[in-house]
C-alpha positions in Angstrom: -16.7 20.6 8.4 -14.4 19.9 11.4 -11.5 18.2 11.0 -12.5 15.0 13.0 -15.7 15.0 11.1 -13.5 14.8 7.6 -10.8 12.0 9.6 -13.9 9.7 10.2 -15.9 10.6 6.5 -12.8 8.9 4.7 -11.3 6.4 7.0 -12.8 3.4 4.6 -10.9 4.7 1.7 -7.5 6.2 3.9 -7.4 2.8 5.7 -8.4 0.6 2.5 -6.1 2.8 0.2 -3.0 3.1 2.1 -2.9 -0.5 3.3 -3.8 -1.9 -0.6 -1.3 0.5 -1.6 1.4 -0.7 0.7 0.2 -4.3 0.4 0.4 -4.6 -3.2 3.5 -2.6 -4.2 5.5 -4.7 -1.4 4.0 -7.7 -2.7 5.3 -6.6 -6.0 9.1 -5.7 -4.5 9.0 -9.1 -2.2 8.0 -11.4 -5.4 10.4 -10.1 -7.7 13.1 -9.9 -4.6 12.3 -13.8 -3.9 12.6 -14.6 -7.7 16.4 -13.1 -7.6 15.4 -10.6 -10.0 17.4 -6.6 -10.6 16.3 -3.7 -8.4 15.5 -2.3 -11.6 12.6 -4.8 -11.6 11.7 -3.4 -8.5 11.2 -0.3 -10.1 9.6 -1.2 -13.0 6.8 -3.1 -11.5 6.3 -1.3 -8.8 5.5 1.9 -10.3 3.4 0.1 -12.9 1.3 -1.8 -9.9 1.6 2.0 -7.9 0.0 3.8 -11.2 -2.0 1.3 -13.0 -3.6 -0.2 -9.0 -3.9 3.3 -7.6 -5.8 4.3 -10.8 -8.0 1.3 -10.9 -8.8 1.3 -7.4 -9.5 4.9 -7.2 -12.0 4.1 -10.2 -13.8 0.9 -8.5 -14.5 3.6 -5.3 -16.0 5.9 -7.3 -17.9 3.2 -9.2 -18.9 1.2 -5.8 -19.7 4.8 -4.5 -22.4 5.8 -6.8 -23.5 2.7 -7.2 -24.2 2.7 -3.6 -25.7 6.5 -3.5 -28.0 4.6 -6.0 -29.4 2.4 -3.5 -29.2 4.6 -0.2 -30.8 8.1 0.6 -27.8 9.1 2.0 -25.4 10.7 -0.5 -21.3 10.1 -0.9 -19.7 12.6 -2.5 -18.3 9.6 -5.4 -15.4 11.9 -6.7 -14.0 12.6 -3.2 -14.4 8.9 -2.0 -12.4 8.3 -5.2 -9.8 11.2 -5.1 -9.0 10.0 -1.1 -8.5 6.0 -2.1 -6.2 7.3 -5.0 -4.2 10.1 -2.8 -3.7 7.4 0.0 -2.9 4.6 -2.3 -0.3 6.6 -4.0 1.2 8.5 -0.8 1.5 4.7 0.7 1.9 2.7 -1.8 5.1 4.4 -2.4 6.6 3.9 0.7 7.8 0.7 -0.4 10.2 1.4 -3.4 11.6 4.4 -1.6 14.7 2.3 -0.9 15.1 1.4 -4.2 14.2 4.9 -5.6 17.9 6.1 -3.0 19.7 3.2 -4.0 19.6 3.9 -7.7 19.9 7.6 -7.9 22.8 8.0 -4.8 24.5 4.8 -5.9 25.3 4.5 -2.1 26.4 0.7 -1.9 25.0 0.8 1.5 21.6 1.7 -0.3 22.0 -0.8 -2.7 23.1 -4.0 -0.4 20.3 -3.4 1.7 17.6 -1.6 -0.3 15.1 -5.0 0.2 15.6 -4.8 3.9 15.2 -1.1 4.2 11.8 -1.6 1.9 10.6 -4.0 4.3 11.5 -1.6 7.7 9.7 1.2 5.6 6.7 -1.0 4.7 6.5 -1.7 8.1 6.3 1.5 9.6 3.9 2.8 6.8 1.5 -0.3 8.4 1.8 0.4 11.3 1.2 4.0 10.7 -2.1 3.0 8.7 -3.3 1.4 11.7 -2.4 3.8 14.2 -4.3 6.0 12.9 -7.1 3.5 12.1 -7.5 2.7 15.8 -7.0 6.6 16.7 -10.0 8.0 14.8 -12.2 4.9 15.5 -11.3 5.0 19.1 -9.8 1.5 19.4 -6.8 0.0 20.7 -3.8 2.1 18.7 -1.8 -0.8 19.0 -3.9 -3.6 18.5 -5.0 -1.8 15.3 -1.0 -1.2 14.2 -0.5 -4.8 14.7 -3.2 -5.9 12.8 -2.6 -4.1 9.8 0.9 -4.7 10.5 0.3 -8.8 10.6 -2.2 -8.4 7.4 0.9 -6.6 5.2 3.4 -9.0 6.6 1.6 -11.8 5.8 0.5 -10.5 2.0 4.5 -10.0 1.4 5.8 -13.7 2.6 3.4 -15.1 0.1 4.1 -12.4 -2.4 7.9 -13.5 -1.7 7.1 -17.4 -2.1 5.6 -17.3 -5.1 8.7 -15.7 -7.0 11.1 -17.8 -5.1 9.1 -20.9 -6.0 7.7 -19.8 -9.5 11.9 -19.0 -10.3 13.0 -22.6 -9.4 10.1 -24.0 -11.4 10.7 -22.0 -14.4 14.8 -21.3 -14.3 
């Protein structure tokens, strides 16, 4: 199979795993970083939401997948629909605690004052990665596309960060 065949067979799950997985981990790092919690936090719950998201994602493809080779004559391969959600979710999705990852085994107080801000440039890049390559294999606007996914991730991780500020004042 050619390689631009293989780029467009699992864009749905590169595009839907790597943006989830980006999403959701730096929804995870901005709520806990608006509720004025540890970096250790960060960690924690990120890598839970990275595993325990990844997995369960990866499983609802494969699910959704066979489910749909049910209905259709046309046959998905379920485990590689699956295996390419979980690969991009995971690559992605870990963008996001990188920072924190440095800043806790270099100790660099750089690192470490501005580990939240470096998680957000990172996040950002990843997104706008994601949709680069979105618009490149569907043959849309590149940057339309990077902005897009770029707005959706931004927009996901100012709520994410609301919430813990708000849900810290309510309950400390």
């Amino acid at each position: 199979m050619k390689k631009r065949s293989v780029e467009r067979k699992y864009l749905p799950e590169f595009v839907y795993g790597g943006i989830d997985g980006a999403v959701t981990t730096f929804a995870v790092v901005s709520g806990v970083m608006g509720a004025s919690l540890s970096s250790s936090i960060v960690l924690i719950l990120g890598f839970a939401n990275l595993f325990a998201d990844g997995f369960s994602m990866a499983v609802s493809n494969y699910l959704s997948t066979k489910s749909e080779n049910d209905l259709e004559k046309y046959k998905h391969n379920a485990k590689k629909t699956a295996l390419a959600t979980f690969v991009s979710f995971m690559i992605i999705g870990l963008i996001p605690l990188i920072s924190f990852i440095l800043a806790a085994v270099t100790k660099s107080e750089y690192l470490i004052t501005n580990q939240f801000t470096n998680s957000i440039i990172l996040t950002g890049f990843a997104l706008l990665i994601v949709g680069w390559q979105k618009g490149k294999i569907t043959g849309r606007s590149r940057i339309k596309s990077s902005l897009q996914t770029l707005l959706i991730g931004g927009t996901a991780a100012v709520v994410a960060f609301l919430v813990g500020f708000f849900v810290k004042r309510l309950i400390g």
